[in-house]
N, C-alpha and C positions, 0 to 999 in steps of 0.2 A: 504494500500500500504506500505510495506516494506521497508528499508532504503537502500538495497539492490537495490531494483529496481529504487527507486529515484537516486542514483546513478549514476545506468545505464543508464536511462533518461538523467540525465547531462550528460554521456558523447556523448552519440547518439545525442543530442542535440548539444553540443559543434561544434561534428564531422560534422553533418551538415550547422552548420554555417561556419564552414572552406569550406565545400566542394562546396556552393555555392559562399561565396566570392573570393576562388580562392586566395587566399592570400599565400597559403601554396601548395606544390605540391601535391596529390592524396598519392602517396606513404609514405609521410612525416605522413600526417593526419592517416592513416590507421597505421604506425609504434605507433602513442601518440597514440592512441584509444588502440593500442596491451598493450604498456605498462601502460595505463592508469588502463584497467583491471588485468593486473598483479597487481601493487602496490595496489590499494583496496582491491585486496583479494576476487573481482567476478568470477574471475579463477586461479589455481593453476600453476605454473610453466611449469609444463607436455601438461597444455591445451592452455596455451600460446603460447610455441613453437612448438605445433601440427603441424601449419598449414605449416609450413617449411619442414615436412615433408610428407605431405600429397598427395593420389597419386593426385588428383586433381590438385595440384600446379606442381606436377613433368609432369605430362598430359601436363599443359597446354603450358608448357617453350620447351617439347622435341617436342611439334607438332610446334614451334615456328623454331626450327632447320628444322623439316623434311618439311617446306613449304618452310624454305630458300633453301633446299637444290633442291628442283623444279626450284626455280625461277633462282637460280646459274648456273644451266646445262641447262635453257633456253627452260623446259620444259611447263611453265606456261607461258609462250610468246604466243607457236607453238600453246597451246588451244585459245587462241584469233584469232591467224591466220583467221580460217574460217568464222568469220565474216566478210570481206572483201568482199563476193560476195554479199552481202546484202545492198550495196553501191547503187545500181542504184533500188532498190523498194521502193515501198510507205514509206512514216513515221511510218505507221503504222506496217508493215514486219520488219523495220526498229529496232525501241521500241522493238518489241514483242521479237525479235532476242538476241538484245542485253541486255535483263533481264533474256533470260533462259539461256544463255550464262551466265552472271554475277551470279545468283543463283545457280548453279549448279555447278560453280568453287568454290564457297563460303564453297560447302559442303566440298571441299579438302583441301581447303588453307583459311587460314590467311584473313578474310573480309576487312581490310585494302591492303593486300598484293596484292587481286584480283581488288581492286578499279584501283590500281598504277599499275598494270599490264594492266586492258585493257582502261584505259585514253589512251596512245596514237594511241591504234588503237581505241578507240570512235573518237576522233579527226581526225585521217585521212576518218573514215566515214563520219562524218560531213563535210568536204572538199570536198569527192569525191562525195558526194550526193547533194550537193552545198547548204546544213539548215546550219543554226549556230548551234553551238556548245551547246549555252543553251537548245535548244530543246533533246538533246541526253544525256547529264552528266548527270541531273540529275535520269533519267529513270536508268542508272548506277548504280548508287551508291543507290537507291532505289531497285534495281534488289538482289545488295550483300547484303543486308540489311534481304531483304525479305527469300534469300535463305542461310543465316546463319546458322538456326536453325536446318538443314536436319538430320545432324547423333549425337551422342552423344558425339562425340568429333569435333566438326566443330566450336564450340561458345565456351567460358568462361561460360556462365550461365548452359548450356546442363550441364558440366561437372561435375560446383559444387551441382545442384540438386540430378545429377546421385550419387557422392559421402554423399551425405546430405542423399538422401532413404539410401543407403547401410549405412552408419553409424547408422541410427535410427533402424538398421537388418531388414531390408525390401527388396527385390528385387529388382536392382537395375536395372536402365532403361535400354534393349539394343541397341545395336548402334542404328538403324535403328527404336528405338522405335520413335522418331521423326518424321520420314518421312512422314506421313501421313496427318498430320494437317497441318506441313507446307508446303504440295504439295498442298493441299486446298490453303492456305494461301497465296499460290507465285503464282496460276492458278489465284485465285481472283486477287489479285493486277493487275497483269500484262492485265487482265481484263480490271479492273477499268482505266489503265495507257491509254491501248488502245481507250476505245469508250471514258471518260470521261477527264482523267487527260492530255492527252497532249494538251486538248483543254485551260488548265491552265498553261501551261509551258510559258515562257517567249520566245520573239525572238527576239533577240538582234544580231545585227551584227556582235557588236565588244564589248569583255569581259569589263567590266564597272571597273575592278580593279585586281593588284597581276597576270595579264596576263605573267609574264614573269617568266620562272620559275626557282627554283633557282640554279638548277644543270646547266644549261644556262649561268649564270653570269646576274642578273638584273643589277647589278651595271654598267654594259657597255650599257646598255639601248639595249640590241640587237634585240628584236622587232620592233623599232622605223627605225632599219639598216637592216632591211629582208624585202625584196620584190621580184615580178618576171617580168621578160621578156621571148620573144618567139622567136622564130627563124622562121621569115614570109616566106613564097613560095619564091625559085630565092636568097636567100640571098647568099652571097659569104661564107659565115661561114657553107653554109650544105655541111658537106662531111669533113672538116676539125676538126681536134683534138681540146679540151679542152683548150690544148697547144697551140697551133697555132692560137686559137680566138684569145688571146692576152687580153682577160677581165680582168687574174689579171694584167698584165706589164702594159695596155695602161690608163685602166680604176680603178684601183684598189679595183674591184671588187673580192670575190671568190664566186665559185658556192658549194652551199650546197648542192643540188639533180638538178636532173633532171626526168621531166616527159615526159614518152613516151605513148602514147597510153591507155592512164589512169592506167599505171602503174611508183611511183615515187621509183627510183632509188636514195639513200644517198649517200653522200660522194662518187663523182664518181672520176675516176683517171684521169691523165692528158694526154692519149691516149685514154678515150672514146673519139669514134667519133660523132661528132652532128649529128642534120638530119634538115629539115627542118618541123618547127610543133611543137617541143620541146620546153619545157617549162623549163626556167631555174628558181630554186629559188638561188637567190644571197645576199650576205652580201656585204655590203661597203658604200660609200655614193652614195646616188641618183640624186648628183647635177652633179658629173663627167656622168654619163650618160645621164642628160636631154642636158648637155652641148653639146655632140656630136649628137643631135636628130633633126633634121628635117634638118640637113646645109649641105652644099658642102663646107668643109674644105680646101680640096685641089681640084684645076682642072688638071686633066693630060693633058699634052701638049705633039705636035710630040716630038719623039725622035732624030728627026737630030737637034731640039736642043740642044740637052745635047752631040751630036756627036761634033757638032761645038764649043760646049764651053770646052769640054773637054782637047781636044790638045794644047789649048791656057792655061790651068791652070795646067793641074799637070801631076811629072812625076812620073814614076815607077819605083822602084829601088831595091836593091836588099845588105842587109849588113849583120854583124855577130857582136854577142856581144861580146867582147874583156873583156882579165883579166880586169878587176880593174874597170871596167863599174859602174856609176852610178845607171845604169836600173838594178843590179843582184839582184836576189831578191826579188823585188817590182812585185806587178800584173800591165797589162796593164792603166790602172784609175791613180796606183799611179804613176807611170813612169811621169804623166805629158806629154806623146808625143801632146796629141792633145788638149790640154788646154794651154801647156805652148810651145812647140816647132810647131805646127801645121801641126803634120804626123799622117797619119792615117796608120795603121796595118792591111791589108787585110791579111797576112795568117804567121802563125810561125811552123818553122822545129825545131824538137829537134837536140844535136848531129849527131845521127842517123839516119838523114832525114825522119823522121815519120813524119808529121803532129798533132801539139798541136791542138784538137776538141775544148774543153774546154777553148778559149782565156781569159775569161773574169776572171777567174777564177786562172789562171795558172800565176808562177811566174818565172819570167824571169832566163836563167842561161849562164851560159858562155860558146862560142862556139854555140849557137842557132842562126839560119838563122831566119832572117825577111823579107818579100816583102811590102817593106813601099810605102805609096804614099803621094807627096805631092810637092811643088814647090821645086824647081831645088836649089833658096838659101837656103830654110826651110832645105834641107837633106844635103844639103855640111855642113851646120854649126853643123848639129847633130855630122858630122863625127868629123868635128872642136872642139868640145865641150870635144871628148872621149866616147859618148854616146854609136857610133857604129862607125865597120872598115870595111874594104875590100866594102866600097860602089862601085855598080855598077847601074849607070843608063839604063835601057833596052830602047834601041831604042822604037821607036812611034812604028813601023810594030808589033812589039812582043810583047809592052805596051796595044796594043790593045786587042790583043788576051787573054794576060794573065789578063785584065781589066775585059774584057767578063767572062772569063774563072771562075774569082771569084765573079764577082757579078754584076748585069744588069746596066744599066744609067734611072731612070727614071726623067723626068724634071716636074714639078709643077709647077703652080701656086697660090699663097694666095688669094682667091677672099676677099674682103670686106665683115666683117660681118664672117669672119672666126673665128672659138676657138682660132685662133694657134697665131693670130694677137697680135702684142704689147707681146710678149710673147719671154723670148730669146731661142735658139737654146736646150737649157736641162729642159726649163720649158714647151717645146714644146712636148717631151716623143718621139718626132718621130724614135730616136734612144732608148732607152729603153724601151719602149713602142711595137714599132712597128719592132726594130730592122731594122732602115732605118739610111744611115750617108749623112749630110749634106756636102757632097763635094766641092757645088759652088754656090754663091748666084749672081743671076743678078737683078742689082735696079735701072732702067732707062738705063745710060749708064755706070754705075757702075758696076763691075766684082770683085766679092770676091772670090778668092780660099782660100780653106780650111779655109772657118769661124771658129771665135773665137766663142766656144759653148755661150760665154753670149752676141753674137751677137742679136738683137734684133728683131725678124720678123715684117715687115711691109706690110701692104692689098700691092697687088701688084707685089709684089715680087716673082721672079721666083729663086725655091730652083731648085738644082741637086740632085736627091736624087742616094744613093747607095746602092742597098736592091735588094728585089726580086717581081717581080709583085705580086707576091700573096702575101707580106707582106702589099703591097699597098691596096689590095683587103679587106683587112682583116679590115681596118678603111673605107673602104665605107660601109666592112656590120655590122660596127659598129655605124656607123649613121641610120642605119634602125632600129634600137633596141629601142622599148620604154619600157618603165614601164606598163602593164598590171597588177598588185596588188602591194598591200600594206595593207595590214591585218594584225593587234599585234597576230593573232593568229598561222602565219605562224610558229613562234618558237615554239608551242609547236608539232609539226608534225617533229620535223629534229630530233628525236633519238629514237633510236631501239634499243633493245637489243645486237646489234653488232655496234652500231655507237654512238658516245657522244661527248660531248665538255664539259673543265674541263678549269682549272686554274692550270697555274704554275708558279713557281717562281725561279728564280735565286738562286742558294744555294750559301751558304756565303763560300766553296769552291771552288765554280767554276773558272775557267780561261780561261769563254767566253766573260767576262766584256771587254767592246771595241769592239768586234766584232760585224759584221752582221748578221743579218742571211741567206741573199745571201753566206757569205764568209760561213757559218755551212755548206751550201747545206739543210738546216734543212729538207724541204718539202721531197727532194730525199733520206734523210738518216731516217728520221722516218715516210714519207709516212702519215704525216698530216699535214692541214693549220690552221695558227697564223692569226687570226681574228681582234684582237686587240692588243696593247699594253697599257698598265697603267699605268702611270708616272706622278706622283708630283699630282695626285688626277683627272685628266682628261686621255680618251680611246682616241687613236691615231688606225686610220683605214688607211691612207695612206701612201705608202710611207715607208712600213714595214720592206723590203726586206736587205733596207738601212738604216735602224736606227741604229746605233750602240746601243748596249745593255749594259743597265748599274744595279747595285745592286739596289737592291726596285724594278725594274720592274717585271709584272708581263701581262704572256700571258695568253689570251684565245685562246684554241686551240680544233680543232673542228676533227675528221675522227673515223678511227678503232677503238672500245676500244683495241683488239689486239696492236693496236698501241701506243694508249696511255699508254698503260699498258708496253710496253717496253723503253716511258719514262720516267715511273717513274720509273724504274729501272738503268737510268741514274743519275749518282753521280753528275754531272750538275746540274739537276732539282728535285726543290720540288712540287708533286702533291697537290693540296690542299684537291681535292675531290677523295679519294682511290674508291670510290667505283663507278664512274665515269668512271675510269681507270682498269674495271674489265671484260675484254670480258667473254662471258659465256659458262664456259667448254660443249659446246656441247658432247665430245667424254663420257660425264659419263649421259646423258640423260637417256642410257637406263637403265642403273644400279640405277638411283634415279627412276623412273617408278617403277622398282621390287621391290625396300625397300617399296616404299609406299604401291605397291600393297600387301605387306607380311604382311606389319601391319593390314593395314586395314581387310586381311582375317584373321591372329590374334583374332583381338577384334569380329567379326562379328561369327566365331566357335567358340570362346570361348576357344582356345588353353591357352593364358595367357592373365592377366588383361592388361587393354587399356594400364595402365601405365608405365607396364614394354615392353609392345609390342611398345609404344612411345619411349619409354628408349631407346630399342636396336635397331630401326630405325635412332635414330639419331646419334648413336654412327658408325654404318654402314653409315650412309650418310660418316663422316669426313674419319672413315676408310679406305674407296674404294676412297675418292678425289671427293664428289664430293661438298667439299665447306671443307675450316681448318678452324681447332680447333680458330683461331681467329674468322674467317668467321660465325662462329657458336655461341659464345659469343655474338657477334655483334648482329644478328638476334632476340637471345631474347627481346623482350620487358621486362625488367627487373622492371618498372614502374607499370604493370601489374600482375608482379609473384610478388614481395613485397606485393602488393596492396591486392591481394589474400589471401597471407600466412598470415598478418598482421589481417585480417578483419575474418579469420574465427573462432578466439577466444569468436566471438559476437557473434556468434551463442551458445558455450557453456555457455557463461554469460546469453543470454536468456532466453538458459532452466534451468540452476541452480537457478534463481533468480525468477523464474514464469511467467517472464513477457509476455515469448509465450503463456503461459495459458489468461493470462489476454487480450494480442491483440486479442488472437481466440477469448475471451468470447466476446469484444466489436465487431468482426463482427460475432457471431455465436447472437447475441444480435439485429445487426440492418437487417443482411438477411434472416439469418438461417431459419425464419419459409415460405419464400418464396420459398424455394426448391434447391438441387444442384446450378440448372443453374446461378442462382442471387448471389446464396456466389461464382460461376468462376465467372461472370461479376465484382463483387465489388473486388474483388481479382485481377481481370487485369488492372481494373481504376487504384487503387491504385498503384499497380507496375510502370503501363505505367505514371503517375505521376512521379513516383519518378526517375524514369530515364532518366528525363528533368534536374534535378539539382543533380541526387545520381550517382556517376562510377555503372557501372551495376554492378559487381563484388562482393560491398559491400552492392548494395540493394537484392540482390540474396541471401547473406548468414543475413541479414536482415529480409527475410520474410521468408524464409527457413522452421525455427523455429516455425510462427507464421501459416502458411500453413499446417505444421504436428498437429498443436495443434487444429486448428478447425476440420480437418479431423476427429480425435480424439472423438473431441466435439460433434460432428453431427453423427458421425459413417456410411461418406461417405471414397470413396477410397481416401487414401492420395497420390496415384500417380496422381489421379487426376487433385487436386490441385498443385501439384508438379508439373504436366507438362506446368498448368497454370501459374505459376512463370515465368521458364522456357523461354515462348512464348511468353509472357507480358515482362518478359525484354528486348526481343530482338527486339520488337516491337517500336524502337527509332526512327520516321519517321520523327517528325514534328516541328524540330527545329536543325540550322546546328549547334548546338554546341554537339546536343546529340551525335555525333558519328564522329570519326574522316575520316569515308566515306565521309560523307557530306561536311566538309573541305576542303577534296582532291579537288573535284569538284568546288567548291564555287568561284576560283578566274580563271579560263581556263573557266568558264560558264558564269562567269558575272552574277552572283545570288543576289539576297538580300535577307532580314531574309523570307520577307513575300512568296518570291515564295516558302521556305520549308512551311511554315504555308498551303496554298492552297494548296498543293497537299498531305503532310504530315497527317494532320490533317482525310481528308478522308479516305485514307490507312488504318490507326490507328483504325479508325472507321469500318472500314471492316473487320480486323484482329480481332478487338473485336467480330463481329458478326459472323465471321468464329470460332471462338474456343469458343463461348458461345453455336452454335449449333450442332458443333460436337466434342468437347472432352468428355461431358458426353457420348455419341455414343462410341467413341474409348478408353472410361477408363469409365464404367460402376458406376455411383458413389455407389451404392450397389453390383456393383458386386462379 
């Protein structure tokens, strides 16, 4: 043995202990390994920086672009899509469905990219088919696994073997030379998944860890805050808008989707109309709604008592706001009328006599009509104060009508055992909440006109309310609302490709610090709902509307990426998660479809090499829009094109130094006289070995060398072996760290190490016996 090869030994040695203890990043370890052979003098300068330029590495970065530019125009969604009608068959239709689905996208795209793509429609199958979730991930991510290997540009390892024959001047694999073995290889699995392995899958309820995920915000524990309710037969809320339920005012709830007829609707707007049947999923707390659940809050009482109590408390008047008015300026709230003066504001004219819609909202200005109500001293003192002039009281005959005219009398009762009990007049919501004003309170023989809102309600007590029956309506069909789930797995079903929730933050320019978000109009002006707020290290879900907004905070905000994506283009707000914030250019779908299809027919005639036909697909993706030039940086795994470029100098230190000779001779030594079949078996042990503790990347151009040299040795086909490499590396079934699929799945399934071992382990064993028996078949080893 040569000083040369002992050497090499230490450094592959080295290399391997980094690579298992993980101390160092994959790409780090693969750069010292690059320069480690430079500086010895086991490869020359030229063979060092090869791999930087090699088509294989430029392969594998531009098909890195050309699957982001699918998944950007929302075309690798649409291919999930049709597994949705597979929702109500067996487990077994089920499985089989979504592996030849997951295998067959694998051949196009990115096997990580096709995991993250069809998780959330795995998950909404799991729901709509009522299994957990553990039973379907993993069959997933096993499916991308198994169907990686299809064409010669679909995998990392396909590519670099293809490059490895054609540098040693051998024929160089075609696309499609793949296809064969691993169409055995994925029929087998999916096989084996069906009659044997789901009988091993785990069924677990509820995800055992890392269920929340993180473009979600786990730090606001939002699983723990997502649950549903229904909308039972007869309820007052069917037929009424989103808006009009009152969930978020009364309850401080928002609705994430809604489910109709086993189809769930996200992010719905605040004029869909309910029905009854409807399943809502909602965020917020679950105590505000168990609080309103099985009670009779309020009892209605005739109306000719509130007729009777009415005349006797308040009048109707009619004034204008004068120069020099206190109230110019200020919104109704801050006026102070009915906190600190005790009038209430049924209806305000501009100038112009138009009608102010927007009361709550709108700030007061001089020369504006008011129709105030309230006791006959409470409005002469307003005038007395400067507040307002030209008061006119309207007689009772025309008090009445115009009383009517703007909003109904309804009288109440508090029964014992009420929510609303021991509670003052604004902690009660029944005015922001319910949009009801507490006009008159009767308590024994006590008569309150226009209560002070920190009045405190007592069991008993008969309110005057002034609102609209149907606002009344809308908290009795709010006490028929229970909780029907609560599942941590609900959040991972609420985002699609057009819908997300993201974080943002307050930019250190803004000049919304102190405001509300009621006062932004935020939901009406960007058309999405603030879930939480973040402040001093604790999530705030009530009560939002009204928080005033200060520096450090920080929302979660959930609707349209469209929408999101138009605030982060707000100088206001900083996005945290851009790509959260990124709806997907559907209008360039079909123009990413044709690039791919060009390449792909490209390398499959033989027009130009894979590499350049990679090349100019992705340069046409950014071209045409349908993802930028950042967009496309982004996409690469750069961790993986290092890793590559860095590790394929081993290869020529291999063969200059003999050591490929010497691995061929020790297994051309222990099988070789056993025949073909037995040097592929020892050949895939080994590989499938090393890709439990080696990145494939660098065990591929590892055994590369050593794969050619027994061929060699034996004087079988070295495509043979080559495609055994290949197959064997891609063969990472039976352990979640081999492959970052596995991962994906790992915390939405609630997995442990040993369910990949039981089902892994088998696979692994089948894919050895499928390409033990038919690759010598489809690569002839004397042929």
């Amino acid at each position: 043995m040569t000083i040369e090869v002992l050497i090499l030994l230490a450094i592959v040695a080295a290399a391997f202990v980094l690579f298992v203890g993980g101390w160092l990043r994959v790409d780090v370890v693969g750069l010292l390994v690059l320069s480690a052979l430079a500086l010895t003098g086991l490869v020359n300068a030229q063979e060092a920086l090869a791999g930087f330029s090699s088509p294989a590495v430029v392969t594998v970065w531009a098909l890195f672009i050309l699957s982001a530019g699918l998944t950007r125009t929302g075309i690798a969604h649409q291919l999930g899509r049709p597994l949705q009608r597979f929702a109500k068959g067996s487990e077994a239709l089920l499985i089989t469905a979504l592996m030849v689905a997951a295998s067959l996208l694998s051949a196009l795209i990115n096997t990580v990219t096709v995991a993250a793509i069809l998780l959330p429609a795995t998950m909404d199958l799991a729901r709509r088919s009522g299994r957990p979730p553990s039973r379907l991930l993993l069959p997933l991510a096993l499916g991308c696994l198994l169907g990686g290997p299809f064409t010669g540009i679909s995998t990392p390892p396909n590519i670099l073997v293809t490059d490895a024959i054609r540098s040693a001047g051998l024929q160089p694999f075609g696309l499609f030379d793949f296809t064969p073995i691993t169409g055995a290889i994925v029929a087998a699995g999916i096989l084996f998944m069906v009659v044997i392995g789901r009988r091993l899958l785990p069924s677990r309820t509820t995800p055992q860890e890392g269920v929340d995920r993180p473009s979600i915000g786990t730090s606001y524990q939002l699983a723990a805050h997502i649950f549903t309710t229904r909308i039972p037969k007869g309820s007052p809320l069917d037929g009424r808008t989103l808006a009009e339920s009152r969930l978020g005012s009364a309850l401080y709830l928002t609705v994430l989707a809604l489910q109709r007829k086993g189809v769930l609707m996200l992010a719905p707007r605040p004029n869909d109309i309910l029905q009854a049947g409807d399943t809502l999923v909602v965020h917020g707390t679950p105590e505000f709604l168990e609080g309103f659940r099985a009670s009779e809050h309020l009892q209605v009482e005739p109306v000719e008592l509130a007729q009777n109590l009415f005349p006797r408390c308040l009048q109707i008047a009619e004034a204008r706001i004068p120069e020099g008015s206190p109230l110019l300026s200020s919104t109704l709230a801050e006026s102070g009328l009915r906190r600190e003066h005790r009038a209430q504001v049924l209806a305000l004219h501009a100038s112009d006599e138009t009608e102010v819609k927007d009361l709550r909202r709108h700030r007061l200005a001089e020369g504006e009509k008011l129709i105030l109500q309230g006791e006959s001293e409470a409005l002469e003192k307003l005038a007395a104060l400067g507040l307002i002039s030209d008061l006119h009281i309207v007689p009772d005959h025309e008090a009445g009508i115009l009383a009517a005219r703007r909003t109904e009398l309804l009288p109440v009762r508090v029964p014992a055992g009420s929510v609303l009990a021991e509670h003052n007049l604004i902690e009660s919501r029944l005015g922001n909440g319910f949009g009801l004003t507490v006009i008159g309170l009767a308590r024994g023989e006590e008569v309150l006109c226009m209560p002070s809102p920190d009045e405190k309600i007592q069991p008993g007590d008969l309110l005057v309310l002034q609102g609209s029956t149907r606002d009344l309506e809308v908290l009795e069909g709010l006490q028929d609302l229970e909780i029907s789930e609560r599942s941590t797995s609900l959040a991972a079903e609420l985002e699609s490709q057009q819908i997300g929730a993201t974080e943002v933050l307050l930019s250190p320019r803004t000049s919304l610090a102190g405001r509300t978000l009621a006062d932004l109009l935020f939901r009406e002006r960007y058309g999405i709902s603030v879930l939480a707020i973040w402040r001093r290290g604790r999530a705030y879900r009530t009560g939002l509307q009204d928080m005033p907004l200060q520096f450090g905070d920080a929302l979660l905000v959930y609707g349209q990426r469209q929408s999101l994506e138009n605030l982060a283009r707000d100088p206001d707000f900083l996005v945290l998660d851009e790509a959260a914030a990124r709806a997907p250019r559907l209008e360039k779908a079909r123009v990413a479809v044709a690039i791919m299809l060009a390449v792909l027919a490209s390398a499959i005639l033989g027009l130009v090499p894979i590499a350049i036909a990679a090349l100019t697909g992705a340069a046409l993706m950014v071209l045409f829009g349908c993802l930028s030039m950042e967009e496309a940086y982004r996409a690469i795994e750069w961790k993986v094109v290092f890793l590559i470029a860095a590790m394929l100098p081993l290869g020529a230190a291999i063969e200059n130094t003999g050591a490929a000779q010497m691995g061929a001779g020790a297994l051309v030594a222990a099988v070789g006289d056993l025949g073909p079949r037995w040097v592929v078996a020892a050949l895939f042990v080994i590989t499938v070995l090393g890709t439990q503790i080696i990145p494939t990347a660098a065990l591929v151009v590892l055994m590369a060398p050593v794969a050619l040299s027994a061929a060699a040795s034996l004087g079988i086909s070295p495509h043979l072996l080559m495609m055994t490499v290949a197959i064997s590396a891609s063969s990472s079934f039976a352990s979640p760290l081999s492959h970052p699929a596995h991962l994906l799945v790992m915390g939405p399934g609630g997995y442990r190490f040993m369910d990949y071992v039981k089902v892994g382990v088998p696979i692994t064993i089948i894919s050895l016996l499928v390409s033990v028996a038919l690759l010598p078949v489809l690569w002839p080893p004397f042929g």
